[in-house]
C-alpha positions in Angstrom: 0.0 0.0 0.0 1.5 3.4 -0.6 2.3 6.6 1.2 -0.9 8.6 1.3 0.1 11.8 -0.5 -1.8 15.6 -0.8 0.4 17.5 -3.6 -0.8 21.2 -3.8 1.1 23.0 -6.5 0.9 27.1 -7.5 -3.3 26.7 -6.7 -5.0 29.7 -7.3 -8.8 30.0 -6.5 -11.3 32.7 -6.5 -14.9 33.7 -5.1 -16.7 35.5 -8.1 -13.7 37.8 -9.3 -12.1 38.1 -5.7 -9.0 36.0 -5.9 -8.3 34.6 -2.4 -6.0 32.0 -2.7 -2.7 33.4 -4.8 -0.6 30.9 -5.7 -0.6 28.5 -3.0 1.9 25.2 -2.9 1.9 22.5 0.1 2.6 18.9 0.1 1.4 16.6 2.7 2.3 13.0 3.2 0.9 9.9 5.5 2.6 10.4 8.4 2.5 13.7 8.5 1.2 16.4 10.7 0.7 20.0 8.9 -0.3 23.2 10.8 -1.5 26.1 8.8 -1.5 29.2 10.8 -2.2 32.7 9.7 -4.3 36.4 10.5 -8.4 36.2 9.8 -8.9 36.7 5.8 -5.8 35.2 4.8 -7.5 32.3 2.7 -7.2 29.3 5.3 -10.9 28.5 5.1 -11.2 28.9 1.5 -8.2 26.3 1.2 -10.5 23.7 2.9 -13.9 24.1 1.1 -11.2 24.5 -2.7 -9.9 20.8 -2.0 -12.8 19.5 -1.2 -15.0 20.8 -4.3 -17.4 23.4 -2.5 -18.9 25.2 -5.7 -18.9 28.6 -4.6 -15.0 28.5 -5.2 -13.2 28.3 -8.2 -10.0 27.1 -9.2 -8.6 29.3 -12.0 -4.8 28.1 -11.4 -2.9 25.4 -10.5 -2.9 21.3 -10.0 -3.8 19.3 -6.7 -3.2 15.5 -6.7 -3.9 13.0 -4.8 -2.6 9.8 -4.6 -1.4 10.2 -7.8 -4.4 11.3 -9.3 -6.1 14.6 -10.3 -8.2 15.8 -7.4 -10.0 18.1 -9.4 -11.2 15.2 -11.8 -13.3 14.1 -9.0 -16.8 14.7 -8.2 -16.8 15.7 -4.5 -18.3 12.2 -3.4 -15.1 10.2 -4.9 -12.7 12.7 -3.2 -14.3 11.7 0.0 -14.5 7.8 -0.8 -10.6 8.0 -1.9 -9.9 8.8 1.4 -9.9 13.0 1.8 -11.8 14.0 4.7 -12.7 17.7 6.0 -14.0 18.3 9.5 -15.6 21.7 8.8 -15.4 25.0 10.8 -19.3 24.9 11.5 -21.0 21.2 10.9 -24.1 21.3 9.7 -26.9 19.8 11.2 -29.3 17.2 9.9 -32.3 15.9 11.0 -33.5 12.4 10.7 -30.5 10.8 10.5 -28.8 9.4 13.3 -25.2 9.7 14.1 -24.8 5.7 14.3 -26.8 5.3 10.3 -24.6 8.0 8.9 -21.3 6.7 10.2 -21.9 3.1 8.9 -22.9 4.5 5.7 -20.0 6.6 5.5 -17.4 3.8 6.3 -19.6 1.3 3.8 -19.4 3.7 1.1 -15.9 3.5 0.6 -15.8 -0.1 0.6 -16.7 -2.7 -2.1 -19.6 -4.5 -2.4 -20.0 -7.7 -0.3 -17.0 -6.2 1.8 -19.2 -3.7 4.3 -18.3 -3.7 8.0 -21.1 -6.1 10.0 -23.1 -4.7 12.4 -21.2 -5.9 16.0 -18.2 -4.7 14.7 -18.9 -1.5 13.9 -20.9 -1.0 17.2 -17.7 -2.5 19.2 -15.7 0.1 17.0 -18.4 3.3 17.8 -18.5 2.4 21.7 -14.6 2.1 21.9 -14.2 5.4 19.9 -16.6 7.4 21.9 -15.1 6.1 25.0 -12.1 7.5 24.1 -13.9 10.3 22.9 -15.4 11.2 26.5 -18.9 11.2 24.3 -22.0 9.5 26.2 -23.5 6.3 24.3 -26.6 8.3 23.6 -25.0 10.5 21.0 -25.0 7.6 18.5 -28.9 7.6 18.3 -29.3 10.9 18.3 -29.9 13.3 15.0 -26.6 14.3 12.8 -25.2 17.7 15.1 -28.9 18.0 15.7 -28.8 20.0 18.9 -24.8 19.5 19.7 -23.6 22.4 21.5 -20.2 24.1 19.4 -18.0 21.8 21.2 -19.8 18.8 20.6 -19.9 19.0 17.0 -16.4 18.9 17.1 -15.8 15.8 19.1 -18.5 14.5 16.8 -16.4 15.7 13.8 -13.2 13.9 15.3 -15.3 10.5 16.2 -16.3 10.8 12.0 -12.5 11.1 11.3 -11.5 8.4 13.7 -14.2 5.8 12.2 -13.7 6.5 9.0 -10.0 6.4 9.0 -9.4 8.7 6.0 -6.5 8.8 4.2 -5.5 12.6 4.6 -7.7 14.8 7.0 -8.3 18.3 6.8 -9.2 20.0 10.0 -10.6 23.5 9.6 -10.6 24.9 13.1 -11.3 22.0 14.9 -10.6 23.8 18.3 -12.6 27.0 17.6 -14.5 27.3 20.8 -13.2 24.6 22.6 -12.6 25.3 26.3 -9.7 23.1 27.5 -11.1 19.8 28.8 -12.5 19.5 25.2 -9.7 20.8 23.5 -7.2 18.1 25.1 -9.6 15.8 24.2 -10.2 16.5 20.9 -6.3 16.1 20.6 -6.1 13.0 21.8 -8.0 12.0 19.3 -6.4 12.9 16.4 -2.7 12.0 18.4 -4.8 8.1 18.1 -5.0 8.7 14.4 -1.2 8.9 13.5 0.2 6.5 11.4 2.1 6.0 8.3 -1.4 6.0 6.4 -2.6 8.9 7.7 -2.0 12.0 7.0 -3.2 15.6 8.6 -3.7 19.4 7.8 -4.5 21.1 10.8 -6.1 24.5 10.3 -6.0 26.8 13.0 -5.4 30.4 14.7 -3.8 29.5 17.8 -0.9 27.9 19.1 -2.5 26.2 22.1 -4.0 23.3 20.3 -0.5 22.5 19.1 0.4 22.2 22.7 -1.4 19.2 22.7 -0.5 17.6 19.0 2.9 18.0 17.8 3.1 19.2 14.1 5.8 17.7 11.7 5.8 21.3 10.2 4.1 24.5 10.5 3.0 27.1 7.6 2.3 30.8 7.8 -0.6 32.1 5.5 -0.7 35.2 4.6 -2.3 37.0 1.7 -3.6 33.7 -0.1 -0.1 32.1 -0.1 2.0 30.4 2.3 5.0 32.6 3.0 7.1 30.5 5.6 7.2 27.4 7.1 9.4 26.0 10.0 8.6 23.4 13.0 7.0 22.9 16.2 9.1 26.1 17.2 7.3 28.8 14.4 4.1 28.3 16.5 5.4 29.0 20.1 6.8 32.2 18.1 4.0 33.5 16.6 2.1 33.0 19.8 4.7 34.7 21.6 5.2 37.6 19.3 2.2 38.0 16.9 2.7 38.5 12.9 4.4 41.3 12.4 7.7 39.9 12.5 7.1 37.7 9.2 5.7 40.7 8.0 8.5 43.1 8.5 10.9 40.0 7.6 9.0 39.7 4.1 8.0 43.3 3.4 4.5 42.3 3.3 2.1 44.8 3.8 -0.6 45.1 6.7 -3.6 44.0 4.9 -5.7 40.5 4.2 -7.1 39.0 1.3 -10.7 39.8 2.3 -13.0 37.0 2.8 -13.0 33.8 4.7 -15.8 30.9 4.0 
């Protein structure tokens, strides 16, 4: 089986005629632990929803593979069943279906026919994962996000990733809102997920979740492209000393691309 592999070169997307993301290039391999950091309007969202095929952005620029294979050739469902996953900034809600249906679904759908996971196992796999999870047994029957408070959607979000065991993850502010109990959780988590067939792009504006995950390698963002990278170390800094250093270090003036989504 090979190295998962996300391979994100010169991308350039746009909302309308706004061009947010400006030449973007990232590579991200099973493994792997990436930690996109950067000011509000800098493009981090729009990353996300691009790679995943949300309609309302459009690629103008550049090629993304993965695995080996043009991402942008897929239909949204067969990025997802080829093993990219996004836990989104705000889950939505859905009624009607519980969390229990949609996660068997979800792992069924990206296997092959005759080849689905059976019943007891997949229950013995949801109780052990929600144990972990610190998530009561009565979330499983309950409606998609239906009624979650902010923090629960995001454990939920995490207990999706850990089931369905994607191939790279893409984690757009998984610990917005998260007071600290639920933020160490959440970490543990994805720390459960790390392997050599898993690889992770952690999306966030704060250094204190990365207290809790070690990155392999950390990104700045600014003005739709990545403008520095480093390790572990480049987050302590900027949450010691803010942005303006890069800034000042890359002549880049004060201002953001706009809009986030």
């Amino acid at each position: 089986m090979s190295t998962p592999n996300l391979k994100i070169e010169n991308l350039r997307v746009s909302i309308e005629d706004k061009e947010i993301i400006k030449g973007l290039n990232l590579e991200i391999n099973g493994g792997e632990i990436h930690a996109i950091m950067g000011p509000n309007g800098t493009g981090k969202s729009t990353l996300s929803s691009a790679l995943m095929g949300h309609p309302k952005y459009h690629v103008t620029e550049g090629d993304v593979s993965f695995n080996g294979e043009d991402l942008f050739e897929m239909e949204v469902d067969e990025r997802a069943k080829a093993g990219l996953f996004l836990a989104m900034q705000y889950p939505s809600e859905v009624s009607g279906i519980t969390n229990a249906d949609f996660l068997r679904s979800a792992i069924n759908a990206r296997r092959e026919e005759g080849q689905e996971i059976s019943l007891m196992k997949f229950i013995r796999e949801l109780d052990k994962k929600m144990e972990l999870l610190e998530m009561d047994s009565s979330f499983a029957h309950r409606y998609l996000n239906e009624g979650f408070s902010g923090g629960e959607k995001k454990r939920n979000e995490i207990l999706q990733l850990m089931m369905i065991e994607p191939k790279i993850a893409i984690l757009d502010e998984i610990d917005s809102g998260l007071d600290i109990d639920a933020l160490k959780v959440v970490a543990k988590g994805i720390n459960e997920m790390r392997n050599p067939e898993f690889g992770c792009l952690i999306i966030t504006h704060y250094q204190r979740l990365l207290n809790y995950i070690t990155p392999d390698k950390v990104h700045v963002m600014m003005q739709g492209r990545i403008v520095k990278s480093g390790g572990p170390e480049l987050a302590q800094r900027l949450e010691a000393e803010g942005y303006d250093w890069i800034k000042e270090e890359l002549g880049i003036e004060d201002e953001t691309v706009g809009q986030e989504a």
